[in-house]
N, C-alpha and C positions, 0 to 999 in steps of 0.2 A: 897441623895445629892440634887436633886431638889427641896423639903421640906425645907433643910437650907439655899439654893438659894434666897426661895422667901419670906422667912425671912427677909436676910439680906437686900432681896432691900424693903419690905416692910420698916422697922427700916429706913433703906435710906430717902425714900422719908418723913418721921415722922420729919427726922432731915432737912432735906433740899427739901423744896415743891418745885416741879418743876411747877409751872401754868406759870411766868415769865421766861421761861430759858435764862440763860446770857452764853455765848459763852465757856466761860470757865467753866462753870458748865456744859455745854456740852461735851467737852471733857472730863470732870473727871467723867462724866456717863458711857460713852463710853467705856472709858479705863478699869472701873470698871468693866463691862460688857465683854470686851476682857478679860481681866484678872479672869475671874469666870468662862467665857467658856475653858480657857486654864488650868485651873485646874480640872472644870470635868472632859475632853476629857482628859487628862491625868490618869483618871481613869476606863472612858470605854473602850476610842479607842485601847492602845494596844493590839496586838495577832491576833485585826478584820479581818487583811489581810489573816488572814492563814482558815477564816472560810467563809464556804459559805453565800453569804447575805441572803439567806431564814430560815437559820438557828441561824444567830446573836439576840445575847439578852444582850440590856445593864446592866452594875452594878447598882443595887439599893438594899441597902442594908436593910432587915428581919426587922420588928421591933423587939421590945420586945414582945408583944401578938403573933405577930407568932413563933418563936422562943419558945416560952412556949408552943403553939400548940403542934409545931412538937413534941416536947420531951415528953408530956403528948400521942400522938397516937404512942411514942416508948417504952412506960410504957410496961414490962414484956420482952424486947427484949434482945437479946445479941450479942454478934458478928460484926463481920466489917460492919463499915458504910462508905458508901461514896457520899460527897456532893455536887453535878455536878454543878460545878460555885461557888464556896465557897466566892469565893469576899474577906471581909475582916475577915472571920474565924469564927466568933461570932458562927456560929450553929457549925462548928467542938468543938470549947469550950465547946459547952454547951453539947454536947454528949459526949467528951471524959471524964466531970468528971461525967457524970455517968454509967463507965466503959466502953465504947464503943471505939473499935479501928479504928480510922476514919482517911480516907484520903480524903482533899480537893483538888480537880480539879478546877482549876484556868489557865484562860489565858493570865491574864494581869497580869505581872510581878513586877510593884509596888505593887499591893496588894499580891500576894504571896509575897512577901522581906518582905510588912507589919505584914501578919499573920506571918509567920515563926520571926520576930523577938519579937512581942507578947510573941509567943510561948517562946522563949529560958528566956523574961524576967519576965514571969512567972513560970517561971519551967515546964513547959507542956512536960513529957516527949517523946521524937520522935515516939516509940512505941505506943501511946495513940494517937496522932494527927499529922500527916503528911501533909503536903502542898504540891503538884505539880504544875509544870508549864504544866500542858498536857491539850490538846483537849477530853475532854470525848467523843467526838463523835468515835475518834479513838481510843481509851482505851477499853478493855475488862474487863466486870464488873462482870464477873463470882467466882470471888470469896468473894462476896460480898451479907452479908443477908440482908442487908437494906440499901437504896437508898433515899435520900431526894432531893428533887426540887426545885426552885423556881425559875424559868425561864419564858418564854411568852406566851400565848396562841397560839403562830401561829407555837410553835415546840413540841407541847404536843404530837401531834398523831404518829410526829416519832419519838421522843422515846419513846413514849410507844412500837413501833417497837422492837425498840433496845430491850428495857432490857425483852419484854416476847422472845428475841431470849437466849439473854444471862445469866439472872437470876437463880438462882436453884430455887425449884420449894416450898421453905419454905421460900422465902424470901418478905419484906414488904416494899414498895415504899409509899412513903410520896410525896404528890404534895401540894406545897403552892399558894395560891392562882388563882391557873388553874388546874382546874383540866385534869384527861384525857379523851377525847373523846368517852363513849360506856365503857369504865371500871367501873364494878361494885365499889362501895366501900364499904368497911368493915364497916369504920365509919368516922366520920368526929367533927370538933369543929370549934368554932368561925362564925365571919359571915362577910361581905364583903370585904373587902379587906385582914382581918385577918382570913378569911378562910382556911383550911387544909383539907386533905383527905390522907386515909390509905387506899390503897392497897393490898393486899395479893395475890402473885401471884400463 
């Protein structure tokens, strides 16, 4: 989201150079402005309130290289996946058609209404890929053999808490872009920002 943010005002200023501003070019920056933050924050902000501030991590959503990551370090896997912070589905998609029964954990409520209606206008069926409105932190993940990430560096080390409490003891954690603190890894693809790491717990 902040990638097509600075897009858009770059193309902005291409059309309209701001070196002279005239008062009313001023207001319609502004406004522009107000109106770009109000449709972010429309897709981070909901659900914040119910999560501790140490533990908030805004939506931005996977590229395509990572996304290709992940599902290349889930090559030979099976069984339920689930994607802590799913945002707007794209990794549940891409696991569920290759066989993977996955449920995304999502707090903010436009983008689950988003994925789930994806979902239905794809044919994606409920069984293959589910959407919640839950807090992973409060969700038990225990029946669940593989766990994908991509969340912030400054919540890696508790959950990695979490899931060696709760995990079985065959299952394989995917961290995007941060890894986890003192966790061995199995293996790993790509490299700065489209880095990935597999786990084996």
């Amino acid at each position: 989201m902040e990638d097509s943010i600075e897009v858009i005002l770059q193309d902005f200023e291409k059309v309209l150079p701001l070196s002279s501003p005239h008062p009313l070019l001023s207001a319609c920056t502004g406004a522009l402005f107000a109106g770009l933050y109000g449709v972010w924050s429309l897709f981070t902000m909901p659900g914040f309130r119910k999560i501790p501030s140490n533990l908030k991590v805004p939506y931005l959503p996977s590229s395509r290289d990572q996304t290709l990551n992940i599902m290349k370090l889930l090559e030979g896997r099976t069984g339920r996946l689930a994607d802590l912070g799913s945002g707007d589905g794209r990794l549940v998609f891409a696991a569920s058609s290759a066989g993977f029964k996955c449920t995304g954990f999502e707090i903010n409520s436009i983008l689950v209404a988003y994925a789930r209606s994806r979902a239905r206008w794809t044919a994606v069926p409920s069984s293959q890929a589910t959407f919640v409105k839950k807090d992973f932190w409060k969700s038990n993940l225990s029946q669940y053999d593989n766990v994908t990430a991509f969340l912030a560096t400054g919540v890696m080390e508790v959950l990695g808490e979490k899931l060696l409490k709760e995990l079985p003891d065959d299952a394989r954690v995917i961290a995007c872009r941060y890894p986890f603190p003192g966790w061995p890894h199995q293996s790993t693809l790509g490299s700065g920002l489209n880095q990935t790491w597999a786990y084996d717990i």
